[in-house]
C-alpha positions in Angstrom: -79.9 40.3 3.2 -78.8 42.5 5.4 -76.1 45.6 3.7 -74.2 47.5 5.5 -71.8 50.4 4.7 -68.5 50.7 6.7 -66.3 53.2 6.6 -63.1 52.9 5.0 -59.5 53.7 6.6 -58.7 53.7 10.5 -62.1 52.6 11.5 -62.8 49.9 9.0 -60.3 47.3 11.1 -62.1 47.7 14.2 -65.4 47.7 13.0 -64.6 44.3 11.2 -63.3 42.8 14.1 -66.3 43.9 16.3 -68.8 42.4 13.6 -66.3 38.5 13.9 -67.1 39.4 17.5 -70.7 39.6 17.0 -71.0 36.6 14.4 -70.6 38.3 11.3 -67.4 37.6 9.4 -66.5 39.0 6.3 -62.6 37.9 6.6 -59.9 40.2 6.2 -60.7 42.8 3.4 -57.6 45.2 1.7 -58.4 49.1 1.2 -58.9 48.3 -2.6 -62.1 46.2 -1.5 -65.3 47.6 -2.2 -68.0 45.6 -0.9 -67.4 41.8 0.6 -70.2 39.1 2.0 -70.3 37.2 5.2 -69.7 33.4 5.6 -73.3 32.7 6.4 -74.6 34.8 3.2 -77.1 37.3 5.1 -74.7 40.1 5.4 -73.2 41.9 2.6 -70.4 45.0 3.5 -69.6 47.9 1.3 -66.8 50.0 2.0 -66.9 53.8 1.5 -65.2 56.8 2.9 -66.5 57.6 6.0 -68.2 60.8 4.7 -70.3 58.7 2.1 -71.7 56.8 5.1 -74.4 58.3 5.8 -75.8 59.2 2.3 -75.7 55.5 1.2 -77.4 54.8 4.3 -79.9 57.4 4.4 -80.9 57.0 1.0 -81.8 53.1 1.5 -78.7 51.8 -0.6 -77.5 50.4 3.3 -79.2 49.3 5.8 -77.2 50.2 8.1 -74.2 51.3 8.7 -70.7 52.2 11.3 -69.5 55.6 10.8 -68.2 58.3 13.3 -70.2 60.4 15.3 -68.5 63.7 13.7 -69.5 62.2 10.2 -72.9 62.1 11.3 -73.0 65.3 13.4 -71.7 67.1 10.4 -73.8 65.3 7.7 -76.8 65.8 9.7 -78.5 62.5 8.1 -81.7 61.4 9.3 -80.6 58.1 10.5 -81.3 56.0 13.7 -78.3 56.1 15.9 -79.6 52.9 18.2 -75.5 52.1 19.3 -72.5 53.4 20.4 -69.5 50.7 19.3 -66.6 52.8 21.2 -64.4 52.4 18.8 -62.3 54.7 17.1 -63.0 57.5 20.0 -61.6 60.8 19.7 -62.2 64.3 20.1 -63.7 67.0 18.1 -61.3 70.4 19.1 -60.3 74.0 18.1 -56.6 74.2 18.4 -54.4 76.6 17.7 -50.5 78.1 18.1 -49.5 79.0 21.6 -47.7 82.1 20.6 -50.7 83.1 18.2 -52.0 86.3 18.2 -55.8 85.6 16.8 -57.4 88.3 14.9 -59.3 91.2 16.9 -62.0 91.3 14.1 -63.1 88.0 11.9 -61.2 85.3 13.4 -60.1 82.5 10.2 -60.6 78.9 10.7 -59.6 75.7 8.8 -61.2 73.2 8.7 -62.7 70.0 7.9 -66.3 70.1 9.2 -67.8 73.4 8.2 -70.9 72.9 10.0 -70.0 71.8 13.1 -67.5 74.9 13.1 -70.0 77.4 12.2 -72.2 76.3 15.1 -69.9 75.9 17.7 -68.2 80.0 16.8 -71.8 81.2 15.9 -73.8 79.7 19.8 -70.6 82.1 20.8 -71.3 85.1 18.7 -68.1 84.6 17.4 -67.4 86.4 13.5 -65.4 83.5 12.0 -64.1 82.9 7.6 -64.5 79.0 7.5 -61.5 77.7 5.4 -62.6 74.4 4.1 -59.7 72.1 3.7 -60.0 68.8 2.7 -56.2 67.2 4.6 -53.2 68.7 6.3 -55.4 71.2 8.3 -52.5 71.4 10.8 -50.0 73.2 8.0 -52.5 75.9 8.6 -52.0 78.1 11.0 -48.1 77.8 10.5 -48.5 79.0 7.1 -50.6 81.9 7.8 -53.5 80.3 6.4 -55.7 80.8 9.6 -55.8 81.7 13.3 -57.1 78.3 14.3 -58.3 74.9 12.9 -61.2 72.6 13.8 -60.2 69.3 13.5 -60.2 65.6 15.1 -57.5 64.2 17.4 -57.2 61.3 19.2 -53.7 61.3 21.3 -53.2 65.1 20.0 -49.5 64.1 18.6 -50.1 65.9 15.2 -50.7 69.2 17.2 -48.2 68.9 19.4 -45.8 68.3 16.4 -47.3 71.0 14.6 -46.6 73.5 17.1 -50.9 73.3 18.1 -52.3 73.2 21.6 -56.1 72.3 22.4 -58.0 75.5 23.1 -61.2 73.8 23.4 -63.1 70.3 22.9 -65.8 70.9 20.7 -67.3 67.4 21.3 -66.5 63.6 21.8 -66.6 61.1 18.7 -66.8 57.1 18.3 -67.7 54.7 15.8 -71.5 54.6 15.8 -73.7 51.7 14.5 -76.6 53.7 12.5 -80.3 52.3 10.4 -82.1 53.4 7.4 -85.6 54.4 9.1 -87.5 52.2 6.4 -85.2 49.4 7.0 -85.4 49.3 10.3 -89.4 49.2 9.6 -89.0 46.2 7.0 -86.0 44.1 8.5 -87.1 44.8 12.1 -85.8 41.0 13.0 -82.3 40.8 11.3 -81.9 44.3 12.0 -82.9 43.9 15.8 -80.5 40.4 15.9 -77.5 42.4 14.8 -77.5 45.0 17.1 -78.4 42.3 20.0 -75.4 40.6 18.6 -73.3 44.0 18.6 -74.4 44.9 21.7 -72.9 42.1 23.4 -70.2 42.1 21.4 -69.4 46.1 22.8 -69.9 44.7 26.0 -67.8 41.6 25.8 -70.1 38.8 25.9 -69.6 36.2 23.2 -72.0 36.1 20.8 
C-alpha cells in the first residue's frame, strides 16, 4: 500500500486527474473528504492543506506526496523531489503599489512565506519587518499595513485589482511529486512504478 498526501484546494483537481492519467483512480473526491483509496486497492490518498504536505510526508505518515514547490521551498522538508507534474504553475513575487513610496529605513512586508521572504531581502542586504498573514495579503499595502507583500500569483489579476504591480519574481512554482527517503528505500518498486506511470502521464503518453 502505497499513501500518498495531496494537497487540498486548487491543486487537489489536477493532481487527481493526472494520477486517472497515470492509472491510479481515486474517483471524484468533495473538499470535505479526507483520505480516499484507489480502485485497484494499492493506493490510498489523504487530503491535507497544502502546507501539512510535507510534514505528513517527511515524517513517514505518506509516502509520498503532490505539493507546490513554494510549500516545499518554505517548509524546507527533507524530502526527495524526483518530479515536476506542471501543474498548478505560478509565480512566487514581491509586488507592491505603483504610486508607493517604500520606507527609506526598514522596509514592511506581508506575507505568507516568512522564509522565503527573509532570504530573498536578506541575499540583498535589504532591513525588512516580516508581517505574517495567513489570507488577503493584497488588503495590505492599501491599508497601510506594509510597503510590499510576498505572495503567489498565477495570471496576477488579484494585484492588478488590488491596485499591485510585480516588482520582482522571486521564483517559479508547480505541483511537485515528492518521497519519504525511507520509503523510497522500502517500496523502491511501487514507488519507482508510480512515478514511471506519472512520468508518462506529464508527458502525455497513456499509461
Amino acid at each position: 500500500m502505497i499513501t500518498i498526501a495531496i494537497a487540498k484546494g486548487r491543486m487537489q483537481d489536477d493532481a487527481l486527474a493526472l494520477l486517472a492519467r497515470a492509472g491510479v483512480c481515486f474517483g471524484s473526491s468533495s473538499l470535505r473528504c479526507l483520505s480516499s483509496s484507489d480502485e485497484s486497492g494499492e493506493h490510498t490518498a489523504i487530503f491535507v492543506k497544502p502546507a501539512d504536505v510535507p510534514v505528513y510526508v517527511e515524517y513517514g505518515i505518506a509516502d509520498c506526496g503532490i505539493v507546490g514547490r513554494d510549500i516545499l521551498l518554505e517548509s524546507e522538508a527533507d524530502l526527495l523531489l524526483p518530479l515536476d507534474l506542471g501543474i498548478a504553475q505560478c509565480r512566487l513575487v514581491v509586488a507592491g503599489r505603483a504610486d508607493g513610496a517604500q520606507n527609506r529605513g526598514m522596509l514592511r512586508v506581508a506575507t505568507k512565506y516568512p522564509v522565503l521572504t527573509s532570504d530573498y531581502f536578506g541575499k540583498r542586504g535589504t532591513p525588512v519587518e516580516i508581517i505574517r498573514l495567513s489570507g488577503s495579503v493584497e488588503l495590505a499595502p492599501a491599508l497601510g499595513l506594509a510597503d510590499v507583500i510576498v505572495d503567489l500569483v498565477e495570471t496576477g489579476r488579484t494585484l492588478r485589482e488590488n491596485g499591485l504591480s510585480v516588482i520582482d519574481v522571486i521564483t517559479e512554482s508547480s505541483g511537485r511529486f515528492v518521497v519519504n527517503r525511507a520509503s523510497y528505500q522500502l517500496k523502491a518498486k511501487p514507488i519507482t512504478q508510480l512515478l514511471n506511470a506519472l512520468n508518462q502521464a506529464v508527458s502525455g503518453v497513456p499509461a
